[in-house]
One Martini backbone bead per residue (centre of mass of N, CA, C, O) as a GRO file, in nm:
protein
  411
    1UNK     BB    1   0.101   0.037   0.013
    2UNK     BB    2   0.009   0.378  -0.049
    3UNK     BB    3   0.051   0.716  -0.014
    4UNK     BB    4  -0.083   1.026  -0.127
    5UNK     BB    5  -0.001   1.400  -0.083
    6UNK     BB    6  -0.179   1.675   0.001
    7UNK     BB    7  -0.293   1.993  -0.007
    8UNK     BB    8  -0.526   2.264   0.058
    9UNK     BB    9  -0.364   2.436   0.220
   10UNK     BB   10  -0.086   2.657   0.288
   11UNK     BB   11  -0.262   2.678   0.522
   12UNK     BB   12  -0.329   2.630   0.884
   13UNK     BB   13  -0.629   2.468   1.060
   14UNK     BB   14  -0.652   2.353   1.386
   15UNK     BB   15  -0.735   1.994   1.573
   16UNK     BB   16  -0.574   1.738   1.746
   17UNK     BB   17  -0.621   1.425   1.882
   18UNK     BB   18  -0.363   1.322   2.040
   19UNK     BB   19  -0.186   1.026   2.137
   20UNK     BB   20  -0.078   0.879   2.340
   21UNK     BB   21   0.161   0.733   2.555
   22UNK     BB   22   0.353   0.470   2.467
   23UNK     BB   23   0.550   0.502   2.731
   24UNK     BB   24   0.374   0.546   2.965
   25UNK     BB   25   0.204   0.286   2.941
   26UNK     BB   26   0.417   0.064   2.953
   27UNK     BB   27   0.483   0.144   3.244
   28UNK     BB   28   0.226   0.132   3.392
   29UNK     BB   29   0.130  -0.147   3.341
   30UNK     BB   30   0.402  -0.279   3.505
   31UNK     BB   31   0.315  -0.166   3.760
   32UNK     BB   32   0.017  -0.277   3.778
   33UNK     BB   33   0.140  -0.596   3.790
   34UNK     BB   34   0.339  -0.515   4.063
   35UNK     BB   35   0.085  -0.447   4.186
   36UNK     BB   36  -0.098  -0.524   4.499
   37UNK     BB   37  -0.258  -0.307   4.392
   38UNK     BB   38  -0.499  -0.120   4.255
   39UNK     BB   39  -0.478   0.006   3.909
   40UNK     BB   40  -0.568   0.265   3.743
   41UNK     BB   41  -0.629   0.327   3.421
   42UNK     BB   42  -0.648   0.619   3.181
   43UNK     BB   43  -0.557   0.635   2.839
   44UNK     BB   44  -0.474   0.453   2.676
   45UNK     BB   45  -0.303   0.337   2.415
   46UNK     BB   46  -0.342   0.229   2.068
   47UNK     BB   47  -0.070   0.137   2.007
   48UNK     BB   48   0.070  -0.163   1.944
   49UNK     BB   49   0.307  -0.160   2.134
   50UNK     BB   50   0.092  -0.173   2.351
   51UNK     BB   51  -0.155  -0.412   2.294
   52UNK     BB   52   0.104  -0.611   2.344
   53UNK     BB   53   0.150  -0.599   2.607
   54UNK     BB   54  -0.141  -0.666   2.720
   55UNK     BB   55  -0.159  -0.924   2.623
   56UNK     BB   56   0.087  -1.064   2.735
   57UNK     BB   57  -0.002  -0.993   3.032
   58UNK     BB   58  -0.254  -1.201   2.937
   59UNK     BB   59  -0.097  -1.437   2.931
   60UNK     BB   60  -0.065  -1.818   2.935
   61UNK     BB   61   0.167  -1.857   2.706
   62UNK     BB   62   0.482  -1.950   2.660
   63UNK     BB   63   0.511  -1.822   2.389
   64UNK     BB   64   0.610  -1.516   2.296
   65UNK     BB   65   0.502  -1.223   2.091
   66UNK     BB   66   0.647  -0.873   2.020
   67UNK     BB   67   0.745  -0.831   1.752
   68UNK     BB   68   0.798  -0.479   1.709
   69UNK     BB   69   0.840  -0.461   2.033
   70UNK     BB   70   1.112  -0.325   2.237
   71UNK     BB   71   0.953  -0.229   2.502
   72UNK     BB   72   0.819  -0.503   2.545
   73UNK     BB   73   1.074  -0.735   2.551
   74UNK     BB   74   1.224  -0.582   2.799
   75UNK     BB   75   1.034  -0.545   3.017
   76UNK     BB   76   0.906  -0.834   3.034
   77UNK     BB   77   1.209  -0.974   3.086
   78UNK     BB   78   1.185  -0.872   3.357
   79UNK     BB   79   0.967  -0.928   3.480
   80UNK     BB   80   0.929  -1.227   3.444
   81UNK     BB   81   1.201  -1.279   3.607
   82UNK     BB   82   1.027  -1.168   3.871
   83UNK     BB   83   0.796  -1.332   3.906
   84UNK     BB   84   0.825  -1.613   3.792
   85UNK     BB   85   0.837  -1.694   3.494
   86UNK     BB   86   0.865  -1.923   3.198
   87UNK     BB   87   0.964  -1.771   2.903
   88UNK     BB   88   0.907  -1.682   2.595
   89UNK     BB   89   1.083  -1.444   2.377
   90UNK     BB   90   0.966  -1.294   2.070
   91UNK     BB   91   1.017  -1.175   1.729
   92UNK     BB   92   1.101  -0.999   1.491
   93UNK     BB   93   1.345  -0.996   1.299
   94UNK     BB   94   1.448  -0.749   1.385
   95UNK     BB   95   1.431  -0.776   1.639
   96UNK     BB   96   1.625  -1.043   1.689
   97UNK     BB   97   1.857  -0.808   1.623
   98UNK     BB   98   1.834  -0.646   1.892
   99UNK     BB   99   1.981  -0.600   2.153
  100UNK     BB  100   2.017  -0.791   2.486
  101UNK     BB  101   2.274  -0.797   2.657
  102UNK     BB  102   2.271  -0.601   2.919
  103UNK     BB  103   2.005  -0.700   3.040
  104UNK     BB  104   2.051  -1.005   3.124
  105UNK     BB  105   2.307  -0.972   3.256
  106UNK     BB  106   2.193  -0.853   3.473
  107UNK     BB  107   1.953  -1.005   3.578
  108UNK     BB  108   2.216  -1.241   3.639
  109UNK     BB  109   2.318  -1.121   3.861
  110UNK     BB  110   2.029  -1.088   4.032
  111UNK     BB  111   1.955  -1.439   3.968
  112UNK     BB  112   1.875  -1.509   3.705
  113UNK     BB  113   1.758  -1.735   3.422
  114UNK     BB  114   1.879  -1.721   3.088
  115UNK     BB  115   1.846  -1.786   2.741
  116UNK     BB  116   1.912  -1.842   2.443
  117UNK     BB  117   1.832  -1.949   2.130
  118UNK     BB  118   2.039  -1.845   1.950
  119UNK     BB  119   2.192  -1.552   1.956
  120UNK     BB  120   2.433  -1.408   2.149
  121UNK     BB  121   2.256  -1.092   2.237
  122UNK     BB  122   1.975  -1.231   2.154
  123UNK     BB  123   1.681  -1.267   2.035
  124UNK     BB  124   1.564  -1.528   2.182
  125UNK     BB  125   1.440  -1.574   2.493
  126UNK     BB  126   1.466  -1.794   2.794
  127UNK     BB  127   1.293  -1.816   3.101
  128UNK     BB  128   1.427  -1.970   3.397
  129UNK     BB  129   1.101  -2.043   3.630
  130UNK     BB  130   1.030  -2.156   3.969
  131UNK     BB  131   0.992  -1.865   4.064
  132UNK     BB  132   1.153  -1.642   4.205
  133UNK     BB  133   1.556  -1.545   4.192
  134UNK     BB  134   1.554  -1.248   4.270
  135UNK     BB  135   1.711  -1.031   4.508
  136UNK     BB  136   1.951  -0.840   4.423
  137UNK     BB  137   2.182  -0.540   4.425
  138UNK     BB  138   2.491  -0.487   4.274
  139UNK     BB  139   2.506  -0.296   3.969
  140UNK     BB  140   2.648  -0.273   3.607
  141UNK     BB  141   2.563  -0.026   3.347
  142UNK     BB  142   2.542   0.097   3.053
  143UNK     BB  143   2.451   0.416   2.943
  144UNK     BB  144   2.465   0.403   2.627
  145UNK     BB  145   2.220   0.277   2.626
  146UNK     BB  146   1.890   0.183   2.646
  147UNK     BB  147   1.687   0.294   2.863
  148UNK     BB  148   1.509   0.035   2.867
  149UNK     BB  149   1.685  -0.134   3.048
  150UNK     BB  150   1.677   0.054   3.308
  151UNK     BB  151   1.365   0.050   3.331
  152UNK     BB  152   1.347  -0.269   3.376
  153UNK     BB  153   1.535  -0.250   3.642
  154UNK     BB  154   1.347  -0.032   3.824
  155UNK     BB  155   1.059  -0.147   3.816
  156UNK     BB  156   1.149  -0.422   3.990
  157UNK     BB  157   1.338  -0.335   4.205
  158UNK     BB  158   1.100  -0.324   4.479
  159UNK     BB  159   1.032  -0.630   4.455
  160UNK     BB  160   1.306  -0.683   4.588
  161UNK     BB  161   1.470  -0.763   4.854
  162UNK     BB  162   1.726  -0.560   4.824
  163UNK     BB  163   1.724  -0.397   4.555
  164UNK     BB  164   1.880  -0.157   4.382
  165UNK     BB  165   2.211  -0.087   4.268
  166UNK     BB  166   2.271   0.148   3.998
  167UNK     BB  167   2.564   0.166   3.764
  168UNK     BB  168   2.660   0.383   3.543
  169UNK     BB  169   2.834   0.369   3.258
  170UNK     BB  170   2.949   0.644   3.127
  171UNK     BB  171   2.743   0.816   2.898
  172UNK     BB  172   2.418   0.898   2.919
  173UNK     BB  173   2.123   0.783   2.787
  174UNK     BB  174   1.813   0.912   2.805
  175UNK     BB  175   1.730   1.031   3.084
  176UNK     BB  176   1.418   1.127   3.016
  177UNK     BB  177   1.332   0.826   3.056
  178UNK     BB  178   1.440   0.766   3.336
  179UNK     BB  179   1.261   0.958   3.451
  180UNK     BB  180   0.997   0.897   3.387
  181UNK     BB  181   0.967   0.640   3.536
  182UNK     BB  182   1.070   0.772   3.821
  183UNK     BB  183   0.783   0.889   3.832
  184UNK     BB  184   0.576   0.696   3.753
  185UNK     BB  185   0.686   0.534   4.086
  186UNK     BB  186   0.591   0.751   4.235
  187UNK     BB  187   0.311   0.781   4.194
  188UNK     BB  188   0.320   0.484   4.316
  189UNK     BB  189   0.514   0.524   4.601
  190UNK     BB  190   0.802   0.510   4.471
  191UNK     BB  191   1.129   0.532   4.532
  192UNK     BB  192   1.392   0.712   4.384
  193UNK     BB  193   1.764   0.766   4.339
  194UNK     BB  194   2.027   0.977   4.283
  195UNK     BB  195   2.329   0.981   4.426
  196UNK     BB  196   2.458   0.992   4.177
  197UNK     BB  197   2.513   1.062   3.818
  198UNK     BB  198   2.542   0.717   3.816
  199UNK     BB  199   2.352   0.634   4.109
  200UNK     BB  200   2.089   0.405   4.141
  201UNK     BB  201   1.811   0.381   4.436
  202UNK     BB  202   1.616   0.089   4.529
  203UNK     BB  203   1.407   0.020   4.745
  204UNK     BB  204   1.213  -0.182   4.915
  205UNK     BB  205   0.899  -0.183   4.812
  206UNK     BB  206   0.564  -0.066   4.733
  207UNK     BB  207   0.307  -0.039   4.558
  208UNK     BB  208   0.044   0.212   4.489
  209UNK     BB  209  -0.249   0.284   4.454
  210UNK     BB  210  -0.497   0.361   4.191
  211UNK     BB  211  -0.501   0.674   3.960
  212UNK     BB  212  -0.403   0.721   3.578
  213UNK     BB  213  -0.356   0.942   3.349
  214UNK     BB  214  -0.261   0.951   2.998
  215UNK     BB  215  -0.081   1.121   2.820
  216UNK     BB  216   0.029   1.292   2.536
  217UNK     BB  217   0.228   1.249   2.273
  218UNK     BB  218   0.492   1.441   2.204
  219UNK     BB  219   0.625   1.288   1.963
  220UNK     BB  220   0.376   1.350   1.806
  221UNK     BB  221   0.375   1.660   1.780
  222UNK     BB  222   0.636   1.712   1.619
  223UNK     BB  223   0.486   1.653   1.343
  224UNK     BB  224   0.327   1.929   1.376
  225UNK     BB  225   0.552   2.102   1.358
  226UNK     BB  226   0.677   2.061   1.088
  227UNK     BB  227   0.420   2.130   0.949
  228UNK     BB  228   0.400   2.419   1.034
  229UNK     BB  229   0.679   2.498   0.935
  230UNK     BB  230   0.625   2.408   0.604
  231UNK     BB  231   0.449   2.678   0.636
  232UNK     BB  232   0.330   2.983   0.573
  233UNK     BB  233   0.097   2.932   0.765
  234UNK     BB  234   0.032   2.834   1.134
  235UNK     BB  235  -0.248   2.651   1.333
  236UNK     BB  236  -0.243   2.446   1.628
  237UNK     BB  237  -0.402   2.210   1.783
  238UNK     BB  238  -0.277   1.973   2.101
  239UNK     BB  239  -0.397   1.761   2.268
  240UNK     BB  240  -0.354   1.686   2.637
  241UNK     BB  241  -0.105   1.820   2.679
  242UNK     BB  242   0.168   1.916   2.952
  243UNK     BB  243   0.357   2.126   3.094
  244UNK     BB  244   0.384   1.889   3.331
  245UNK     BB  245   0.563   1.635   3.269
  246UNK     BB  246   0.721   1.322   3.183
  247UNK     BB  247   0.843   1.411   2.900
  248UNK     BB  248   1.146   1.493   2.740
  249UNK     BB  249   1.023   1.554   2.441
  250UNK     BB  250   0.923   1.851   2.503
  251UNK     BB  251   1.150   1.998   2.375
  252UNK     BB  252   1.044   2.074   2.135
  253UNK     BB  253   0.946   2.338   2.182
  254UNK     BB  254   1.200   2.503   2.240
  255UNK     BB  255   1.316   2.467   1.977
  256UNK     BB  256   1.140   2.533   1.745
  257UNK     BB  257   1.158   2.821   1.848
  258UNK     BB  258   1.468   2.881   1.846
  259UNK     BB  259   1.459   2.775   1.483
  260UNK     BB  260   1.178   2.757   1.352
  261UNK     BB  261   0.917   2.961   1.476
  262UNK     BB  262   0.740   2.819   1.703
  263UNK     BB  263   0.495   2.845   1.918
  264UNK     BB  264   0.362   2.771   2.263
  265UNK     BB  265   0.026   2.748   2.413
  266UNK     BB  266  -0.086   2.683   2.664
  267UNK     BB  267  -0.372   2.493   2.772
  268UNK     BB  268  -0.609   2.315   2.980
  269UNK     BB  269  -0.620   2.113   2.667
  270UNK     BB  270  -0.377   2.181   2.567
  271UNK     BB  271  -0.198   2.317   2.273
  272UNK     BB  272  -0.057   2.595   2.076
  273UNK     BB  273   0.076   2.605   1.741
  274UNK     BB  274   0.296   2.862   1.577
  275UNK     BB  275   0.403   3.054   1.323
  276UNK     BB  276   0.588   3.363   1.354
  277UNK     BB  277   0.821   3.301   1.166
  278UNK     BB  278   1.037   3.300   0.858
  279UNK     BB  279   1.334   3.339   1.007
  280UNK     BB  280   1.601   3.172   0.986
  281UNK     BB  281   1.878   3.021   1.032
  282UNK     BB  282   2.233   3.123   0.857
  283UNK     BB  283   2.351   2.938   1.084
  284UNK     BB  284   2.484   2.699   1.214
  285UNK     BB  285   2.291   2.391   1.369
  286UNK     BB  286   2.304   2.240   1.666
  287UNK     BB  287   2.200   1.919   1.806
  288UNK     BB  288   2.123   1.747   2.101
  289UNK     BB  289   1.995   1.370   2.063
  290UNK     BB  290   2.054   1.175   2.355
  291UNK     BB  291   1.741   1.293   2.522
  292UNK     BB  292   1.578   1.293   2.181
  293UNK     BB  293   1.618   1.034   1.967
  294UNK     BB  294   1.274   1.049   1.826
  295UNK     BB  295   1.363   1.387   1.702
  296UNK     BB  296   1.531   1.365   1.437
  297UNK     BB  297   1.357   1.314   1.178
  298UNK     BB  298   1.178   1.562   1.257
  299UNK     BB  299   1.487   1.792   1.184
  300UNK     BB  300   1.590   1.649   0.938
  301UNK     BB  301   1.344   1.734   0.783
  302UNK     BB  302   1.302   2.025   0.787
  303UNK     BB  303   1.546   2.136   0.763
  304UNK     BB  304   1.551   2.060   0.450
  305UNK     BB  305   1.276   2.206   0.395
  306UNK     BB  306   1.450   2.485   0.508
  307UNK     BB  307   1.740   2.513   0.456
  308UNK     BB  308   1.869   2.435   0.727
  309UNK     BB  309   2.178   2.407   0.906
  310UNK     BB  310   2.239   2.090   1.032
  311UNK     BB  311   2.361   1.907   1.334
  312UNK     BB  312   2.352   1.594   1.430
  313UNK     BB  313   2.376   1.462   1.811
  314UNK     BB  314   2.341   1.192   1.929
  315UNK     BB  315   2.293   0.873   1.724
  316UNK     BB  316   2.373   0.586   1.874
  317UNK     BB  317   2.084   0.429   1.894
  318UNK     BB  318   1.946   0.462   1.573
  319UNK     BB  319   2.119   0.188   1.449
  320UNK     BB  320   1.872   0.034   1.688
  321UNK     BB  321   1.640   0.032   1.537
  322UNK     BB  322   1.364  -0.061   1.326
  323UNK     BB  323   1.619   0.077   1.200
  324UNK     BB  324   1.861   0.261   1.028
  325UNK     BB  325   1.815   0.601   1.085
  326UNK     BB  326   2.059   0.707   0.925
  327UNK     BB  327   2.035   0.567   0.676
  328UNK     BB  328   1.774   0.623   0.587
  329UNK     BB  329   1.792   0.955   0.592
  330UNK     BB  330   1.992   1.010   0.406
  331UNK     BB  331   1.869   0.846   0.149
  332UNK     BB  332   1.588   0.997   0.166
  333UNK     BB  333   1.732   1.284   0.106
  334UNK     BB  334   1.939   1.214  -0.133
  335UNK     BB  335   1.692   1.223  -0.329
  336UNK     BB  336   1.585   1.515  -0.293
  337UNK     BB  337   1.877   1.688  -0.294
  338UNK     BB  338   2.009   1.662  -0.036
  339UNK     BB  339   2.348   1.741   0.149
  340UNK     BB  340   2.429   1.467   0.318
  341UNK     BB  341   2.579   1.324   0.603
  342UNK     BB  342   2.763   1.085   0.817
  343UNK     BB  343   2.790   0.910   1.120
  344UNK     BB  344   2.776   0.697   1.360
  345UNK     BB  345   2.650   1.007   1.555
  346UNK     BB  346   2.570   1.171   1.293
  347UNK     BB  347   2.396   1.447   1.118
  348UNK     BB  348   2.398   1.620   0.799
  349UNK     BB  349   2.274   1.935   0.711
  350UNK     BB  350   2.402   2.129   0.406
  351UNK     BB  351   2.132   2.076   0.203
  352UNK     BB  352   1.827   2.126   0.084
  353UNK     BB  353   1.596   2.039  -0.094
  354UNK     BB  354   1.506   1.986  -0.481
  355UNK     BB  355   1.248   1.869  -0.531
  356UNK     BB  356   0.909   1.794  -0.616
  357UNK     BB  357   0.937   1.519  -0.571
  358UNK     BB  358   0.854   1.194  -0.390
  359UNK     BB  359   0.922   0.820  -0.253
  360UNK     BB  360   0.896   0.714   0.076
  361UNK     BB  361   1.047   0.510   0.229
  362UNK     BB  362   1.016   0.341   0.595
  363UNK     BB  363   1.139   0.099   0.675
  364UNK     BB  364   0.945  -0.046   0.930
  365UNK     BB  365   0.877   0.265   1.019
  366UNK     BB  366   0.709   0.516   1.179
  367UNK     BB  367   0.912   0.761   1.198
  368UNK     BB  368   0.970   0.760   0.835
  369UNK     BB  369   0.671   0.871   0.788
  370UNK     BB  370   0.602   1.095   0.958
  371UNK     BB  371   0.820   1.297   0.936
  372UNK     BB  372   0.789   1.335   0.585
  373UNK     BB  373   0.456   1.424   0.540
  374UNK     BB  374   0.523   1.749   0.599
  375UNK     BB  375   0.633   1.797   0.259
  376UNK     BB  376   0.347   1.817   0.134
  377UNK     BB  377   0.411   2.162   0.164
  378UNK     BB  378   0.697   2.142  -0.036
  379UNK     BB  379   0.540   1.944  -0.242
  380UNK     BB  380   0.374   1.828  -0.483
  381UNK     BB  381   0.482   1.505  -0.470
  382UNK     BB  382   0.382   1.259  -0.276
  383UNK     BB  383   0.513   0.955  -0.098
  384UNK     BB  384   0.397   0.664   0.078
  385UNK     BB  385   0.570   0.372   0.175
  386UNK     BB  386   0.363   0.138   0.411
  387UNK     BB  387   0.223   0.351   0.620
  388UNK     BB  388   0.107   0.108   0.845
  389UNK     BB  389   0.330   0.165   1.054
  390UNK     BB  390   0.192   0.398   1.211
  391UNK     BB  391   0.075   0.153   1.443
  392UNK     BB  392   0.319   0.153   1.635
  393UNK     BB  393   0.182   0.440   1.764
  394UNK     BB  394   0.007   0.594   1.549
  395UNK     BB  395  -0.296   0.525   1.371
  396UNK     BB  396  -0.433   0.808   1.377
  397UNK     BB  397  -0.264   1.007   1.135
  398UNK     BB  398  -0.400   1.047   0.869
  399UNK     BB  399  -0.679   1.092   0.967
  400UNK     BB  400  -0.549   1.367   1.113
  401UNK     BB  401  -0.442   1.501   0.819
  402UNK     BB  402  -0.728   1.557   0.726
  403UNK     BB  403  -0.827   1.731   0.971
  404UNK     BB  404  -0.583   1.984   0.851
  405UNK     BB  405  -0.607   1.951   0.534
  406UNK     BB  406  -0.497   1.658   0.397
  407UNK     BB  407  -0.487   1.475   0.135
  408UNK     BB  408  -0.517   1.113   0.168
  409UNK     BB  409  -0.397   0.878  -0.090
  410UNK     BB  410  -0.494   0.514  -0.122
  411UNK     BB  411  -0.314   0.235  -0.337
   0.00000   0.00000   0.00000
């Protein structure tokens, strides 16, 4: 399936009810399963995968298929080691490739049994338990991996006898999702530390019950802010999102402000963001997305579309995503006209695209549909294969992009 994208005007006007935040949703999950009090969810996300945890979670099969869920699949890891549960876990070809052995390693120190079923550091992994054996203590972990893997022994970290003393080694990467871990593990009760900069602690304790509404998607805002910069004006509404977050995407607010020159005005029911100048910067902008790395597509390409001199950096976990990120973004701007590099972890666009029309590719990811289609903006002829990938964070995109005034032809 392919879709091809115009505009009906290019001045936006319009309001767009956000997908939840599918960070939040997986995290809460877990911690609602660890607690023994009673925990309501409301405004669970819709994202295919949410919907794979929960299934997951509520499944008494021997063998989990995560499909291309990374976020459940470390997650899982952790909880059913913690709760002493025997499980296999596996996914799609490409989740099969993306490492997992840090978490492991982790895991095998505080006391579990994992086994590889095929390749060593790598899923399908069989826990092998009859009753939990994970007792707690103190353990290192690489900091420049993925969030995912310490967020996965924090939020088991206080059903454990012990408690966890993790001590993250080198340079932390992803710092805003694992503070987000620990609010949303505070907002039910449990407390947690960073004793040192690179030190932290949870102690024995139990989670507490409650009720909890699911914010809207920061991640998901992006794309829309990116709409909007690459439009001659425009005003839009979007729904949910919170002054006080609990995500570190947040940070894209500050951002476009920055650079490309959209404002924000929080409102009772979520921001309306503005693009009130077109004067962009003229010296080249740099970027660190260490803290902010689902950020990436959607400014490398904004950039490119609007002519800004921009190099990322901090994008070394890019390379284990859905796709290499890296080498996607360069390839399929490069089709389109504009002058990109790339090293190991960083992208430059050094000129802006030059096509009047392109057919982009999204590799299995969803977020170079997403990044990409605000480009019908500047270009003539716009065409997306695969649309459908857009299910695995946010499924009403295209519907939602129909709301702001954009053709959406499906073939």
């Amino acid at each position: 399936m392919i879709v091809s994208l115009s505009p009906n005007s290019h001045t936006l006007q319009g309001q767009i009810p956000l997908p939840t935040s599918k960070s939040e949703s997986n995290r809460a999950l877990i911690i609602q399963h660890l607690a023994s009090d009673s925990i309501t969810l409301h405004n669970l996300a819709e994202a295919r995968d949410t919907q794979t945890m929960r299934r997951l979670l509520e499944s008494e099969g021997h063998v989990l298929d995560v499909l291309d869920a990374g976020t459940a699949m470390r997650f899982l890891t952790a909880y059913f080691t913690a709760v002493g549960r025997d499980q296999i876990l596996t996914g799609t070809p490409r989740m099969c490739k993306r490492p997992i052995g840090p978490l492991i390693d982790a895991l095998r120190e505080l006391g579990g049994e994992i086994e590889y079923w095929k390749q060593e550091g790598f899923p399908p992994v069989h826990i092998i338990s009859k009753g939990s054996k994970l007792k707690g203590g103190e353990i290192q972990m690489p900091g420049n991996i993925s969030s995912q893997f310490i967020s996965a022994i924090l939020m088991v970290a206080p059903t454990l006898p012990e408690g966890v003393r993790l001590e993250l080694t080198g340079k932390v990467s992803s710092r805003p999702y694992i503070d987000m871990t620990r609010r949303l593990m505070e907002r039910f009760g449990v407390e947690t530390t960073w004793e040192t900069p690179h030190q932290l602690f949870v102690a024995p304790q139990a989670y507490r019950g409650g009720e909890y509404t699911i914010e809207a998607d920061w991640s998901a805002a992006s794309y829309w802010y990116s709409l909007v910069g690459m439009s001659e004006s425009g005003k839009l509404k979007l729904g949910g999102l919170r002054e006080h977050s609990f995500q570190g995407d947040q940070r894209i607010a500050s951002l476009m402000d920055q650079y490309f020159g959209i404002s924000t005005t929080y409102l009772p029911e979520g921001i309306e963001i503005h693009k009130y100048k077109q004067e962009l910067p003229t010296t080249p902008v740099e970027i660190d997305c260490t803290e902010i790395p689902d950020m990436a597509q959607t400014f490398a390409v904004l950039a490119a579309a609007t002519g800004v001199t921009l190099t990322l950096t901090g994008l070394h976990t890019l390379r284990i995503k859905e796709t290499d990120r890296i080498e996607a973004l360069e390839t399929e701007l490069t089709k389109l006209g504009a002058n990109v590099s790339a090293t190991e972890d960083t992208l430059s666009i050094h000129t802006g695209i030059t096509s009047t029309s392109g057919v982009i590719h999204t590799y299995d990811d969803h977020r170079m549909a997403m990044a990409f289609a605000p480009l019908t903006m500047k270009l003539a002829d716009l065409t997306i294969k695969d649309p459908e990938v857009v299910n695995k964070s946010y499924p009403s995109f295209w519907k939602h992009l129909e709301m702001a005034g954009i053709k959406v032809n499906e073939f």
